[in-house]
C-alpha positions in Angstrom: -22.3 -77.8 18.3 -18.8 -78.5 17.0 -16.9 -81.5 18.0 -14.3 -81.3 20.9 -11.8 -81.7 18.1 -11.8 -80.4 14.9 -9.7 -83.0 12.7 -8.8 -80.7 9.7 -7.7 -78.0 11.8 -5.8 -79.8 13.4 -4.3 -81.7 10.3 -3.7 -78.3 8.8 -1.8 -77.2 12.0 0.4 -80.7 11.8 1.1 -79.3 8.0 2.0 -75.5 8.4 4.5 -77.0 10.8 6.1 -79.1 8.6 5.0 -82.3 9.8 6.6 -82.0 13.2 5.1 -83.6 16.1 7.1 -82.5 18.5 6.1 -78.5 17.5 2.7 -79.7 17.4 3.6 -81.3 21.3 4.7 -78.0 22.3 1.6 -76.2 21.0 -0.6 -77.8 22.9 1.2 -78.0 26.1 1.7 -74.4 26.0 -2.1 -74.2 25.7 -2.9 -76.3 28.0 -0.9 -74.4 30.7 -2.0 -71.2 30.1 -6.1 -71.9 29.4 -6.5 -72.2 33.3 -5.0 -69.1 33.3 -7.4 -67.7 31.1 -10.2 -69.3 32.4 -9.4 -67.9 36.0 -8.9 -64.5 34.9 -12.6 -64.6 33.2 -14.1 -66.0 36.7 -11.9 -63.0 38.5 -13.7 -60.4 35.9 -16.9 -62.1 36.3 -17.0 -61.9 40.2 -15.6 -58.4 40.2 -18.5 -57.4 37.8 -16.2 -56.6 34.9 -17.5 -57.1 31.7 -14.1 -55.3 29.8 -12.3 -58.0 31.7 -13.4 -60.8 30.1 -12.8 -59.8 26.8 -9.4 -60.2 26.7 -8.8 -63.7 28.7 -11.6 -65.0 26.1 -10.3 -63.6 22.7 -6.7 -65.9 24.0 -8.7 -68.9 24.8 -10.7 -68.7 21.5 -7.9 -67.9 19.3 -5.8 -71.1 20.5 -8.3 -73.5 20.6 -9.2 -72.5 17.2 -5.9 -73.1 16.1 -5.5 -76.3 18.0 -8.8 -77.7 16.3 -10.7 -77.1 19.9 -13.5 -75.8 17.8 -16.5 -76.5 20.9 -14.1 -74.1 23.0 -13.8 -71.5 20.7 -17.4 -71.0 20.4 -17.8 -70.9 23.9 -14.9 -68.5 24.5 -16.3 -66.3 21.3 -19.4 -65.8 23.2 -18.0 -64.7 26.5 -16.2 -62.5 24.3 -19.1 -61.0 22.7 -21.1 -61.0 26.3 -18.1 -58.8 27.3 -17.9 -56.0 24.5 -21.5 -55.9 24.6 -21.2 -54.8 28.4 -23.5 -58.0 29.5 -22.6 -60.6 32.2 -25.7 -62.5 31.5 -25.6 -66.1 31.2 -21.4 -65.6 31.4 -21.0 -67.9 34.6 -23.4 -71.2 32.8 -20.8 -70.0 30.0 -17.6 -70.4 31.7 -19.5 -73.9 33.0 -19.6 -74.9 29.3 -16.4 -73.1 28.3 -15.0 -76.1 31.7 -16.5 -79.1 29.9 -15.5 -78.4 26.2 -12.0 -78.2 27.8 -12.0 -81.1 29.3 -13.6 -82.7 26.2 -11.3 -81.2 24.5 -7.7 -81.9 26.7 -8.8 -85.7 26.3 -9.0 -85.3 22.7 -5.8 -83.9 22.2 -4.5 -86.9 24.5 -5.6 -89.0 22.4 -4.7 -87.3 19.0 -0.9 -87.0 20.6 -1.1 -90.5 21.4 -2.0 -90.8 17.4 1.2 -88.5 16.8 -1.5 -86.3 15.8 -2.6 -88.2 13.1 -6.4 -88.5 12.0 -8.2 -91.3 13.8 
């Protein structure tokens, strides 16, 4: 399993935008407020049975953890996605459980990588 926070991706990010912190601030608090978002709309699809209905929701989450470094979340995310274009809900709701946790593991990284100015530890 990945870590919570993948430090090259996230060094790489810090670089494409020119070495700005503050962009790289604003990155991640836009993520941040919209992953429950996206993580709601997957439990809504879930509950209503609707496997098409995750797809979307997931494909978000994974593509902007990925680009944040939130490598753990992206995997998770990834396979809802896959769950859901392969018409299966099976296993999705110990998935979204996971997806929770490398979240939070992953919010408390970012913390502490801001904290860091989003330097490498």
């Amino acid at each position: 399993m990945p870590d919570a926070l993948d430090q090259v991706a996230l060094a790489t990010l810090l670089e494409m935008v020119g070495n700005d912190p503050e962009f790289v601030d604003a990155l991640v608090d836009a993520d941040r407020a919209d992953a429950p978002q996206q993580v709601a709309a997957i439990r809504t699809a879930l509950g209503e049975g609707d496997v098409e209905g995750l797809v979307r929701p997931a494909h978000t989450i994974k593509g902007s953890s990925l680009s944040l470094g939130g490598a753990r979340v992206a995997e998770v995310a990834r396979t809802i996605e896959e769950r859901g274009r392969a018409g299966s809900l099976d296993g999705v709701d110990a998935l979204v459980a996971h997806l929770d946790a490398a979240s939070a593991d992953l919010a408390g990284e970012l913390a502490r990588a801001r904290a860091r100015r989003w330097a490498a530890p």
